[in-house]
N, C-alpha and C positions, 0 to 999 in steps of 0.2 A: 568396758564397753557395754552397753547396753542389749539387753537381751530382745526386749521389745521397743515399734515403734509408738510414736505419737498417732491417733486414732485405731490402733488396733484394740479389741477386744477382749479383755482376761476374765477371769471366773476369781473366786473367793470366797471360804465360809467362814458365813458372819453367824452364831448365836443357834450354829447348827442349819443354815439355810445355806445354800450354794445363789452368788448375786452375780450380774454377770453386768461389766460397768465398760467404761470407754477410758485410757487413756489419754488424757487432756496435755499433760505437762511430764516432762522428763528432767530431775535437777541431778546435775551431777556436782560434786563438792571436792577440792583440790584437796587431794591427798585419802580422799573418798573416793576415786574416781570405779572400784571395783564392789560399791554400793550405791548404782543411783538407784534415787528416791524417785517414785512414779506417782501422781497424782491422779486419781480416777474420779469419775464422775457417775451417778448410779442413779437410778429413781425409785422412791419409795415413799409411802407414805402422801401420795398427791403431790410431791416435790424432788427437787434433784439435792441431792449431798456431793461433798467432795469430801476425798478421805486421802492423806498419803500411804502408801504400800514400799517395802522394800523387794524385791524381784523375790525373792526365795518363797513370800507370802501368794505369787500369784499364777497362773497357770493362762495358757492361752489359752480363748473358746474356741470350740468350733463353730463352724456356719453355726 
């Protein structure tokens, strides 16, 4: 089951920086089902990225 939802906010350090992105996408994969895959979206660099995250990589933000 999933930890987090779709638009909620998590945090992650990337290259020693803490990046604080959105949740776009949640894939859960059959026989996977106790590792979905989270899709985030983040801006940097004058543009948005998307990256996949596994749960254990990511932390809720606060406000």
């Amino acid at each position: 089951m999933a930890k987090f939802k779709v638009n909620d906010f998590v945090k992650h350090r990337i290259f020693g920086q803490t990046v604080v992105m959105q949740i776009v996408n949640i894939s859960v994969y059959m026989g996977l089902e106790e590792a979905p895959i989270y899709t985030c979206r983040y801006f940097g660099n004058g543009r948005f990225y998307s990256e996949d995250f596994y749960e254990h990589e990511l932390k809720l933000a606060e406000n």
